[in-house]
C-alpha positions as CSV (number, residue, x, y, z in Angstrom):
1,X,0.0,0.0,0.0
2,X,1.3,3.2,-1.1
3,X,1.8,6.4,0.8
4,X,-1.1,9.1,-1.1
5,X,1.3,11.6,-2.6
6,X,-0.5,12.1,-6.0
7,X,-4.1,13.6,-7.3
8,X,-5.6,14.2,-10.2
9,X,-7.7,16.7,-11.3
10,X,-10.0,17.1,-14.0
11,X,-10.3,21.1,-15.3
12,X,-11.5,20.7,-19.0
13,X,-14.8,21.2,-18.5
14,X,-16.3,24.6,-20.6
15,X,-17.9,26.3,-17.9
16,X,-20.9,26.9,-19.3
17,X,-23.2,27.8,-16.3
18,X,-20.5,31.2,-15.9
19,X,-20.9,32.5,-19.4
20,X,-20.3,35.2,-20.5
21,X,-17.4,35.1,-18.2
22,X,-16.0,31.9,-18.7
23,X,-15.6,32.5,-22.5
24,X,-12.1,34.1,-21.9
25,X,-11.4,33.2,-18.2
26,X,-11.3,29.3,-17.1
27,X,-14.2,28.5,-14.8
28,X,-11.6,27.4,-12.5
29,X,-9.7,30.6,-12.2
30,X,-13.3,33.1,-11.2
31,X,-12.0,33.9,-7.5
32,X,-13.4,33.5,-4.0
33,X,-12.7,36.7,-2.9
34,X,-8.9,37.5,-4.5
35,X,-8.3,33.3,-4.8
36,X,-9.0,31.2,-7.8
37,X,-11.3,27.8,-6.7
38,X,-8.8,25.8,-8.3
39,X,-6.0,27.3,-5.9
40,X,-8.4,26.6,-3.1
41,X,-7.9,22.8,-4.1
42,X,-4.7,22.6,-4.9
43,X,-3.6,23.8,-1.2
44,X,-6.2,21.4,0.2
45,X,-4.4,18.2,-1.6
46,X,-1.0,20.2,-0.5
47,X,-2.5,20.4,3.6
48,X,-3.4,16.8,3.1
49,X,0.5,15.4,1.6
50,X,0.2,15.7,-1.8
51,X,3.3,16.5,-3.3
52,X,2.4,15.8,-7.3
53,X,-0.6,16.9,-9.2
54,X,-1.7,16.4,-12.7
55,X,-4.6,18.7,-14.2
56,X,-6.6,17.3,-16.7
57,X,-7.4,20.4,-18.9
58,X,-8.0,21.5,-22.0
59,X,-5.7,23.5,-24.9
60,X,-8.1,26.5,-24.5
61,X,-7.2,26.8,-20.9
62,X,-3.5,27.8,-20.7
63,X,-4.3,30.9,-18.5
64,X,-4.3,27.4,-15.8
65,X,-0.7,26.6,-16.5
66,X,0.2,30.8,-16.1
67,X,-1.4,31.4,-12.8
68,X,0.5,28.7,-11.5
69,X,3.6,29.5,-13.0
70,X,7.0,31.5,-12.0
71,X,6.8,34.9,-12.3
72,X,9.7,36.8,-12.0
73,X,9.5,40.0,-13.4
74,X,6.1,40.4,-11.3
75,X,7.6,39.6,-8.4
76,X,10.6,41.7,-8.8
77,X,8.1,44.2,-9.4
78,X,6.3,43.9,-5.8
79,X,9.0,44.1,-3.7
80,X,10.7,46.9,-5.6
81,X,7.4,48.7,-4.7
82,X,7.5,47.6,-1.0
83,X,4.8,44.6,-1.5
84,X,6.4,42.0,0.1
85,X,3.6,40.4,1.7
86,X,1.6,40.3,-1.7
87,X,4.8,39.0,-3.6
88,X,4.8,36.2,-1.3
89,X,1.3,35.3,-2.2
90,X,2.2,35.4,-5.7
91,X,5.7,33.3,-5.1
92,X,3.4,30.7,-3.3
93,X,1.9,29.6,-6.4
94,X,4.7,27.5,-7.7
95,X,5.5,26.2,-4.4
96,X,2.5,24.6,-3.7
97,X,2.9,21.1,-5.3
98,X,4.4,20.2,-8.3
99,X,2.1,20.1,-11.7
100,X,1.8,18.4,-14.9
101,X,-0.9,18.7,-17.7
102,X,-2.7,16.3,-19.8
103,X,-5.0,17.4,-22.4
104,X,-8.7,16.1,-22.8
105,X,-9.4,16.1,-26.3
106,X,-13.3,15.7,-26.0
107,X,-16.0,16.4,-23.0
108,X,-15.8,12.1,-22.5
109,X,-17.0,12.5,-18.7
110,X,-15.0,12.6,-15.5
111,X,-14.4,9.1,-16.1
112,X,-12.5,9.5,-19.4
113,X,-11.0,12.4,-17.8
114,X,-9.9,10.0,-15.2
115,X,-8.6,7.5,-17.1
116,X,-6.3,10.2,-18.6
117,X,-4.2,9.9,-15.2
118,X,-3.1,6.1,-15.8
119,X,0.4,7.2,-16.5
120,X,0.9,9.6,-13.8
121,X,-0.6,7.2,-11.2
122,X,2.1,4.6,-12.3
123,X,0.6,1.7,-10.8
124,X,-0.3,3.6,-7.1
125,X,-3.4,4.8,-5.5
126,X,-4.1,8.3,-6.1
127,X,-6.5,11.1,-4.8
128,X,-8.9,12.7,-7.0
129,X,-10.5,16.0,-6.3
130,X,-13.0,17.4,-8.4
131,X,-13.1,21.6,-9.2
132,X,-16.4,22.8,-8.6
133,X,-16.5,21.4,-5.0
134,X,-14.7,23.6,-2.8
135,X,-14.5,22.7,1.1
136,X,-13.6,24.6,4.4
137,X,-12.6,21.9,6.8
138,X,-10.2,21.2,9.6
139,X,-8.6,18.4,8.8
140,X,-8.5,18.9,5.3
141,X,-11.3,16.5,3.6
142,X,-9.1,14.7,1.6
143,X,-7.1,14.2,4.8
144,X,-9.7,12.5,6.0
145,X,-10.5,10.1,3.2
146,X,-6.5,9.1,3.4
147,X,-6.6,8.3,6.9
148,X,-9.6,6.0,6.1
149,X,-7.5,4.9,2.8
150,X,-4.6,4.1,5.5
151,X,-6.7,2.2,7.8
152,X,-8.0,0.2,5.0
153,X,-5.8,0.1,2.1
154,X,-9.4,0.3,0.0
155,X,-10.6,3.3,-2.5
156,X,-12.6,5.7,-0.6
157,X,-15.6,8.4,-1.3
158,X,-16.2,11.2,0.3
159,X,-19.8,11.7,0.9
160,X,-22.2,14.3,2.4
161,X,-26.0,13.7,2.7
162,X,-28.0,15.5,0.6
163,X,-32.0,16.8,0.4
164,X,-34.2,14.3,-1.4
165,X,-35.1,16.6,-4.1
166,X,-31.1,17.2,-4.8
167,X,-30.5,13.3,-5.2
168,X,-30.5,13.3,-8.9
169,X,-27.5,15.7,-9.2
170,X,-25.1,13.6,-7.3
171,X,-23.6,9.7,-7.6
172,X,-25.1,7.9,-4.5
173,X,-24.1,5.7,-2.5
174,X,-26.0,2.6,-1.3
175,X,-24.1,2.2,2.1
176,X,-23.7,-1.6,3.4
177,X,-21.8,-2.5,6.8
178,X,-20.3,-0.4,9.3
179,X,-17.1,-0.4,10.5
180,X,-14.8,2.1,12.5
181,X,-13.7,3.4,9.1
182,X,-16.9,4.4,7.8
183,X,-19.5,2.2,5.8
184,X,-18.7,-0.2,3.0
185,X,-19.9,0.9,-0.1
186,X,-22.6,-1.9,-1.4
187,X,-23.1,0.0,-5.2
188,X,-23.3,2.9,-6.4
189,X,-25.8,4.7,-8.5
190,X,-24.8,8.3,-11.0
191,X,-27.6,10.7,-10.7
192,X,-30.6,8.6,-9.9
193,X,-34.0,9.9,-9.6
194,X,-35.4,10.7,-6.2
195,X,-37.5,7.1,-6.4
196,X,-34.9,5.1,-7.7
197,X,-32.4,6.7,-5.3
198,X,-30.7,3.7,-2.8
199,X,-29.9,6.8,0.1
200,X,-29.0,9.8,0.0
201,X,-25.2,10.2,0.5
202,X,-24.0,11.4,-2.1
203,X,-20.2,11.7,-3.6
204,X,-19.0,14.9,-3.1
205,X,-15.8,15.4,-5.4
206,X,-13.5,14.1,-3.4
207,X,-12.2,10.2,-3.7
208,X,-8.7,8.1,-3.4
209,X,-8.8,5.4,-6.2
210,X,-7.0,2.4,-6.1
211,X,-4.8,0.7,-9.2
212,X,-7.9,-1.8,-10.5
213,X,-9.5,1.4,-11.5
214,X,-8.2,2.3,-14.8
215,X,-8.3,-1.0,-16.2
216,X,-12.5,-0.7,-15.1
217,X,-12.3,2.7,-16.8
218,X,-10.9,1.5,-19.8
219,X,-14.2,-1.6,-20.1
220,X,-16.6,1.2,-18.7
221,X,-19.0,1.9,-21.7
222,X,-20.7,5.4,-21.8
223,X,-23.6,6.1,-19.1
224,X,-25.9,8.9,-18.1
225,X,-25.3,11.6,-20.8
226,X,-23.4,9.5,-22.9
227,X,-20.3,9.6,-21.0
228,X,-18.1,7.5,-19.1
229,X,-18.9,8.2,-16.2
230,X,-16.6,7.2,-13.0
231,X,-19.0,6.3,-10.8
232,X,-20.2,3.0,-12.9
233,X,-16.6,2.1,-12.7
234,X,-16.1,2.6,-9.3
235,X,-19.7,0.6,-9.0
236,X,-18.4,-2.2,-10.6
237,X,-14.9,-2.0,-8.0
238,X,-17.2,-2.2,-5.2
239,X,-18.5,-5.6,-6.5
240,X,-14.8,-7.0,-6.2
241,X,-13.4,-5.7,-3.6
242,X,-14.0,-3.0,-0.5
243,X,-15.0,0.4,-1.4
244,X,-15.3,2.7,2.0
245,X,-17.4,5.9,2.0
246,X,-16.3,8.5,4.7
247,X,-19.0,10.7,5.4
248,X,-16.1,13.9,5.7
249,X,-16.6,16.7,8.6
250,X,-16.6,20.8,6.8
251,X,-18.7,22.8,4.6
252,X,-18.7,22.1,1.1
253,X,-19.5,24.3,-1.3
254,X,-20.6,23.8,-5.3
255,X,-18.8,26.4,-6.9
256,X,-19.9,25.1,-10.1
257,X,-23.3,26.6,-9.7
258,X,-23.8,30.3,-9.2
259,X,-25.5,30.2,-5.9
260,X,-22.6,27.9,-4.4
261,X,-20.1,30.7,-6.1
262,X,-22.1,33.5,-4.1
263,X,-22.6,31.4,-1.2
264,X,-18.4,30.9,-1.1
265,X,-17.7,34.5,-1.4
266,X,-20.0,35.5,1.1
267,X,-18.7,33.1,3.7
268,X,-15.2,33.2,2.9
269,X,-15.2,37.6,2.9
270,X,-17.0,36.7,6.2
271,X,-14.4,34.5,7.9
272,X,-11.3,36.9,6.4
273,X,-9.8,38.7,9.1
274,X,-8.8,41.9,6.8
275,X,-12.2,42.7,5.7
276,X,-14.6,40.7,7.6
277,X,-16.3,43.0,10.0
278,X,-16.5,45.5,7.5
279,X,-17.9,42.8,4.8
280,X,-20.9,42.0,8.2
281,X,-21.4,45.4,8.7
282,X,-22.3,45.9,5.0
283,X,-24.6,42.8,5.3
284,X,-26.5,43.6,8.2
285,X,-26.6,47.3,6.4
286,X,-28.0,45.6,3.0
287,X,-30.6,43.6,5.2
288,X,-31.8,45.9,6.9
289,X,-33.1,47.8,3.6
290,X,-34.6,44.5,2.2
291,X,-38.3,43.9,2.2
């Protein structure tokens, strides 16, 4: 059993709930507050010991590779102008972990996008972290699927419960036994209606894959919307050997929708320590003149 030093992330998709703005800006670079989602992320897999990361992306999204990137003459810039504590910021970026890319030539599904990683992986488990789900939590929530993954040795979910009427959006998991880990996955169904729905804990973009996964991605046939679709591969992993979901502690928030995007800014300009109180005061100023 390998130590979890590796995740893969899948950033090809168009963006099309955030047009206009996602026509020239990558869905995954609109910021929280002054923070792209995707940095958000990436320093979650670095809090929880990942030291690679490989970004499944697209060739219309090399502002990705930029923000990351060394920039010297910018930060040369900032500290000749006495901005030390910004330059850092900007330093940080190409410290965090270490990236590669890997293009995905066509919107196949996550699963495709996935599959992509079979090189990178070389044969170990690796995270995944999907980025339209953003999470504030302490431990990390990928930390907390890799303990489980440690305990184990198994794949592992992370899952949230969900309203009823939200069941369709999500892969969900029909949980079997218990143990001190969390439950053991029984099968898994990808976006089922509210009536055909086995529970309602639902996958919530974070997972640690083990080996025996690419070779199911490669003999998964296209699913709900004609993709390939990772959760009918991991459905058909949990039929030969233990799959564990681990129902993770923190708020999660779907960044990929624009009410999740709001919901993030408000909450994170709420918990900054710069601008916080004046962020509340404006609130409770803007309430108050609501009907």
């Amino acid at each position: 059993m390998n130590k979890i030093t590796k995740a893969i992330i899948p950033v090809a998709g168009l963006g099309t709930r955030f047009l206009p703005a996602t026509k020239a800006v990558p869905k995954e670079l609109l910021p929280i507050v002054d923070k792209p989602t995707l940095q958000y992320i990436i320093e979650e897999a670095a809090a929880s010991g990942i030291e690679e990361v490989l970004l499944v992306t697209s060739a219309q999204k090399p502002e990705i590779g930029k923000h990351f990137a060394k920039d010297v003459a910018l930060e040369d810039f900032l500290r000749a102008h006495g901005k030390d504590a910004l330059c850092e910021k900007v330093a940080h970026l190409s410290d965090i972990v270490t990236l590669s890319f890997v293009n995905q030539e066509a919107p196949l599904g996550l699963g495709h996008a996935v599959s992509l990683g079979r090189d990178f992986a070389a044969g170990e488990a690796v995270a995944v972290l999907l980025g339209d789900d953003v999470v504030a939590a302490e431990p990390p929530a990928l930390a907390q699927l890799i303990q489980v993954y440690e305990e184990t040795g198994a794949s592992v979910l992370g899952v949230q419960t969900v309203a009823e009427a939200d069941v369709s959006k999500y892969g969900i998991v029909a949980p079997g036994e218990a143990t001190a880990s969390g439950c053991i996955v029984q099968r898994l169904v990808e976006k089922p209606a509210a009536s055909e729905a086995p529970s309602n804990l639902a996958i919530m973009g974070r997972y640690v894959i083990t080996p025996p996964i690419f070779d199911l991605l490669d003999d998964t046939a296209p699913g709900k919307g004609g993709e390939i679709q990772l959760t009918d591969a991991l459905n058909t992993l949990a039929g030969q050997e233990n799959v564990y979901a681990c129902a993770f502690s923190g708020r999660r928030y779907d960044v990929g929708s624009q009410l999740g995007f709001l919901e993030a800014n408000v909450e994170f300009g709420l918990a900054r320590a710069d601008i916080g109180e004046a962020f509340k005061d404006y609130l409770r100023t803007l309430c108050a003149h609501l009907d």
